[in-house]
C-alpha distance (Angstrom), angle and dihedral (degrees) to the residues before:
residue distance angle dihedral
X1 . . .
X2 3.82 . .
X3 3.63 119.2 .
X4 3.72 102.0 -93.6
X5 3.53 89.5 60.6
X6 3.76 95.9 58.4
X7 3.32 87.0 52.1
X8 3.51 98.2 45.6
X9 4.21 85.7 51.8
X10 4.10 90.1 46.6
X11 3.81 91.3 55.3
X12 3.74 100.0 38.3
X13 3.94 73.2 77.1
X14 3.36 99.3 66.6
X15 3.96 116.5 127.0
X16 3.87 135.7 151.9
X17 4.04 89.1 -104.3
X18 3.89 100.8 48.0
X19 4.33 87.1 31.4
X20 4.18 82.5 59.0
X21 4.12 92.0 49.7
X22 4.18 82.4 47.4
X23 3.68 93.2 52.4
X24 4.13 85.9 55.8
X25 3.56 88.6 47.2
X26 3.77 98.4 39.8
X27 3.97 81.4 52.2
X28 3.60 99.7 51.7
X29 3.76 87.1 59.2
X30 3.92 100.6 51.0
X31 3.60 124.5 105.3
X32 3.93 85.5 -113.6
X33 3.82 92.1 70.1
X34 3.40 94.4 43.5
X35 3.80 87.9 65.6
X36 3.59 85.7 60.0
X37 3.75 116.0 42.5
X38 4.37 87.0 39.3
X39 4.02 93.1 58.1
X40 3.65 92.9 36.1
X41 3.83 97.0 62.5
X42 3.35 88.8 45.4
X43 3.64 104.5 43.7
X44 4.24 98.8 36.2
X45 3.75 105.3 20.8
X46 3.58 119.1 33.8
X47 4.26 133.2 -27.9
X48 3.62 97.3 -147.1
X49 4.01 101.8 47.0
X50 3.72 80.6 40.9
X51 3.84 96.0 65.1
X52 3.23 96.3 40.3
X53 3.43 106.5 48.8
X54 4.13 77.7 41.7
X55 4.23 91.0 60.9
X56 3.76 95.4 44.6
X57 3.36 95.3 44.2
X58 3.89 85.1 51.6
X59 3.22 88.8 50.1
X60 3.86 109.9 45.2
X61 4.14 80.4 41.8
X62 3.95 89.9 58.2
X63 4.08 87.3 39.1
X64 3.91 84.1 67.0
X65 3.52 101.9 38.6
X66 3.89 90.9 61.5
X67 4.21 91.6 45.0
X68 3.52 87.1 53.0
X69 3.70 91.9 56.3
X70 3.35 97.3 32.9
X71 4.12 97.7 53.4
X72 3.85 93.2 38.6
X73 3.92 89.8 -152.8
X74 3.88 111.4 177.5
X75 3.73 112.8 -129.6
X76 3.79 120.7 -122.5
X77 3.71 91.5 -105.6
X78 3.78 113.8 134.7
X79 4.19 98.3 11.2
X80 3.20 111.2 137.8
X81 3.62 120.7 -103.9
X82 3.67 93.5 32.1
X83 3.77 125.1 98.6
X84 3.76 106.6 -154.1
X85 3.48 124.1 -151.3
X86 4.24 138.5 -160.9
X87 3.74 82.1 13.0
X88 4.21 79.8 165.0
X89 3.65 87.7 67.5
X90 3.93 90.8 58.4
X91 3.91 97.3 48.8
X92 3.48 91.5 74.8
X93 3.59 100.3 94.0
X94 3.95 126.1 83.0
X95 3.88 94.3 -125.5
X96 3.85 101.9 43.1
X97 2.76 139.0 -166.9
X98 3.97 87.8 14.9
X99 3.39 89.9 66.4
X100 4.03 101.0 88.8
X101 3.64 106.1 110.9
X102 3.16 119.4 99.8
X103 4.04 103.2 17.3
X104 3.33 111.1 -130.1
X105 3.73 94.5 -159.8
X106 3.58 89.3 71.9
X107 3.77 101.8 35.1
X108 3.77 89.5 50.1
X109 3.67 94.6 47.4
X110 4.08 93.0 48.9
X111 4.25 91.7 48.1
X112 3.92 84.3 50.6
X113 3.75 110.5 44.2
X114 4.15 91.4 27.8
X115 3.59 93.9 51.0
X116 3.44 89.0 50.8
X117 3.87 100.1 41.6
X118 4.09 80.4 52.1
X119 3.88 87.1 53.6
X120 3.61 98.1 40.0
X121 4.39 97.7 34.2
X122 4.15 92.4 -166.2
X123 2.92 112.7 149.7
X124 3.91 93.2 -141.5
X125 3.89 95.6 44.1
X126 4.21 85.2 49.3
X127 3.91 90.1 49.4
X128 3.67 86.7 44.3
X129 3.91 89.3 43.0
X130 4.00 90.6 57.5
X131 3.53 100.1 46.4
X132 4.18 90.1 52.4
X133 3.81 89.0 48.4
X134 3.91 92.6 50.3
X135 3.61 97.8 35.2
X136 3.91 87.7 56.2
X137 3.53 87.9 43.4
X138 3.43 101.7 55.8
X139 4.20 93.3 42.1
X140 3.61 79.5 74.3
X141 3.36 95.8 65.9
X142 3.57 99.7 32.4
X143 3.81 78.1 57.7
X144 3.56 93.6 50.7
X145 3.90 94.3 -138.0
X146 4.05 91.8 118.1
X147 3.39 146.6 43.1
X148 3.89 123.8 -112.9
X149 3.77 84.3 -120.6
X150 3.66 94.9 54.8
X151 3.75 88.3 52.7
X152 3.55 97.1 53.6
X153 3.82 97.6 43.0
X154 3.56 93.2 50.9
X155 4.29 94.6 52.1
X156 3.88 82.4 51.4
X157 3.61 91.1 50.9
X158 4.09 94.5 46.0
X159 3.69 85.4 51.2
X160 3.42 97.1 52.9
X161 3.70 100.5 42.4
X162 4.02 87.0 52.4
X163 3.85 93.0 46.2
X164 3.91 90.8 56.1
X165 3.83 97.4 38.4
X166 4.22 81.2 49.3
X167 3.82 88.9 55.6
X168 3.90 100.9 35.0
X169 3.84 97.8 45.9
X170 3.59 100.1 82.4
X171 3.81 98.3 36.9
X172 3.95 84.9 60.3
X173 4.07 87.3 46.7
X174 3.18 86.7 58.8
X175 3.80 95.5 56.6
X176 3.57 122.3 92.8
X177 3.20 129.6 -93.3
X178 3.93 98.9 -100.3
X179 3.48 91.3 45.8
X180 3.75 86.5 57.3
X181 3.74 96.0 59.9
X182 3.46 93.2 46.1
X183 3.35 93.6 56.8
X184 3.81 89.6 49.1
X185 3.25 107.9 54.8
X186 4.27 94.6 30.1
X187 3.67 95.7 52.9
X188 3.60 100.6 55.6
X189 3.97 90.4 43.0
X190 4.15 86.5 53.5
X191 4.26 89.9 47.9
X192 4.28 86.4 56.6
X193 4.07 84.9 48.9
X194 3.65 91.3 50.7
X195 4.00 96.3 38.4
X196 3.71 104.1 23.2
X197 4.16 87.5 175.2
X198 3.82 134.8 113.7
X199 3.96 90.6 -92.3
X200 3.51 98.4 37.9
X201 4.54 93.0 52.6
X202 4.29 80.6 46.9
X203 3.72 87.5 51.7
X204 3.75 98.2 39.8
X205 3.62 93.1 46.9
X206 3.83 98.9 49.0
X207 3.77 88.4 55.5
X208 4.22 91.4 45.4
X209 3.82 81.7 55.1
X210 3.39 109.4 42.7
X211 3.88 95.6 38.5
X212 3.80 95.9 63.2
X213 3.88 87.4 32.2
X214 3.49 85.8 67.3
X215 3.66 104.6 43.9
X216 3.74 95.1 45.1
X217 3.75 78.2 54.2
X218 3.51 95.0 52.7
X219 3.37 91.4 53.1
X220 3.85 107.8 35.7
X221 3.69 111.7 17.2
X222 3.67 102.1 33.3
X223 3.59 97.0 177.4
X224 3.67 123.9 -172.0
X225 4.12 129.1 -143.3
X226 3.96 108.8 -122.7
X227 3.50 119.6 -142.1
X228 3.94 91.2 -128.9
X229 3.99 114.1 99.1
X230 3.53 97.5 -157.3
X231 3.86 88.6 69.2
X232 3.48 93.6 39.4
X233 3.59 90.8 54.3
X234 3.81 89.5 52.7
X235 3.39 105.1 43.9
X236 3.95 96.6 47.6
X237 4.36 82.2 52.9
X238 3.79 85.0 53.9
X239 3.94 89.4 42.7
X240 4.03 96.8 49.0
X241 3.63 91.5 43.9
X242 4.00 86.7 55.8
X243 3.81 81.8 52.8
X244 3.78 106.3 48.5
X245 4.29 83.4 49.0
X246 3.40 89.9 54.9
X247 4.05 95.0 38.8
X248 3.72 93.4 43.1
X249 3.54 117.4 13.8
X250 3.88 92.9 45.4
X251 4.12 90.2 44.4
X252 4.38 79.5 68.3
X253 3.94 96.0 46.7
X254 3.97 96.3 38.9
X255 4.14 113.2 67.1
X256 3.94 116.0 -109.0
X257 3.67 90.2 -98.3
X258 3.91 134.5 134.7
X259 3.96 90.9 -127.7
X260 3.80 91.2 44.2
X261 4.04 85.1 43.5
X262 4.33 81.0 54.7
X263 3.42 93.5 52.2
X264 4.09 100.5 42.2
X265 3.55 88.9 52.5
X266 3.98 95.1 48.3
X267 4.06 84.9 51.0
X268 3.56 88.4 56.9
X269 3.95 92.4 48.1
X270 3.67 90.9 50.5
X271 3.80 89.8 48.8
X272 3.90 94.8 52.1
X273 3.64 97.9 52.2
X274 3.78 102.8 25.4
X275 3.30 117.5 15.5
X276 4.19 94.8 44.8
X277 3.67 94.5 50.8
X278 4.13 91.2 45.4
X279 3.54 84.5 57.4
X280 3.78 100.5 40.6
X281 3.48 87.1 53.8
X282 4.19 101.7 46.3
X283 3.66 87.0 44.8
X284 3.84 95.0 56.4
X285 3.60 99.2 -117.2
X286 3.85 93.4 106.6
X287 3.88 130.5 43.2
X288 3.78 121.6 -144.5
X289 3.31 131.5 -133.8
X290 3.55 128.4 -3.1
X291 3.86 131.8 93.3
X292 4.29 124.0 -26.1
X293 3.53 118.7 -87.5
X294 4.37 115.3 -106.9
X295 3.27 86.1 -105.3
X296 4.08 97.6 54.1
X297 3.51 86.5 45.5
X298 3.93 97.3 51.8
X299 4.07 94.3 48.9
X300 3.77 90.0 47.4
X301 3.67 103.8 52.7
């Protein structure tokens, strides 16, 4: 069985009730819910699993963005025999629809909930974990916007990318403090040498930003997460609104250029892990200083 026929059998499937489960699932791989779940772990749960789980991400994110350009694979849009879905959520690259291989549905989806289910190690949350990753997988299929090999490269990429960032992350800890901005600010400027496209500047620029948003914050800010909701709940509003400004409302100000696209996307890494947690803090909602939260505590042990 060649590949068009597997996806010819995944979207013979297709129904309103399991299309409605794919939209969820579609969702929970978009760009839009990354700007969610990312600030929310670092804003309401804990600040260090937040920016690290932030960098690989990044990372494993920009990983697939260069693949896709550099493989050129068409998607299975328009084949016959094969009814795609969500095609919307597949335009959003600059080279589609040559932009198949790897999926970045499913390699985003296995750096975010496997990184986490490393973090976490519950056995619940890890069960749960796994079914996410292959349920959002698999919508890609069902979708018909990917092909099986896509899908499979790009979980063996996520895992990859997580299992280095796991072993790396406390050998650069463990680095002083100049090293650390080196690293922050030379990294991202090698990743635009390497991938000198639109995605690649977004990519390079979000990790410019938030890496010395979150040592300045280390240094100056040094918010800490309460353990009430209520101002959690409030202060990650405040936060996401900062984000859509500087997503949106910047986007119109700023030219529709790749070094404009760099610099946007640094602004909004400097907001989520510097700016946010300077105003959490003047506004009340946040205390600084003082001990880790339970929470912090549990992830990081």
């Amino acid at each position: 069985m060649n590949q068009i026929d597997i996806l010819e059998a995944f979207t013979e499937w297709q129904n309103p009730i399991l299309t409605f489960f794919a939209t969820i699932f579609t969702f929970l791989g978009n760009e839009e819910f990354y700007f969610i779940i990312l600030p929310f772990v670092y804003w309401c749960i804990s600040k260090p699993i937040g920016f690290r789980l932030f960098y690989v991400f990044l990372v494993s994110i920009f990983i697939n963005a260069f693949l896709k350009i550099q493989f050129a694979v068409q998607r299975p849009i328009g084949i016959e025999g094969i009814n795609s879905l969500f095609v919307s959520s597949a335009e959003v690259g600059s080279h589609y629809p040559y932009d198949s291989f790897p999926s970045g549905h499913a390699q985003g989806s296995m750096t975010l909930w496997g990184y986490l289910a490393l973090i976490i190690r519950n056995k619940w949350f890890s069960l749960f974990a796994v079914l996410l990753i292959l349920s959002i997988s698999l919508s890609r299929l069902y979708a018909g916007v990917h092909w099986p090999t896509d899908v499979l490269t790009g979980i063996g990429i996520g895992l990859a990318v997580i299992l280095a960032g796991y072993f790396l992350q406390e050998k650069i800890a463990s680095l002083p403090a100049g090293v650390h901005w080196g690293l922050v600010i030379a990294f991202p400027f090698l990743l635009t040498a390497i991938f000198p496209h639109s995605e690649g500047l977004k990519y390079a620029g979000f990790l410019l930003g938030a890496g010395i948003g979150y040592l300045l914050e280390k240094q100056h800010v040094q918010m800490k997460i309460p353990q009430n909701w209520l101002k959690k709940s409030i202060a990650f509003g405040v936060g996401f609104v900062g984000i859509i400004a500087f997503q949106s409302g910047v986007k119109i100000i700023f030219p529709e250029t790749a070094t404009y696209d760099f610099i946007r996307y640094g602004l909004i890494g400097l907001w989520g892990l510097l700016g946010a947690p300077y105003v959490f803090v003047k506004l009340g909602l946040y205390p600084k200083g003082g001990h880790s939260t339970q929470n912090e505590k549990t992830l990081s042990a």
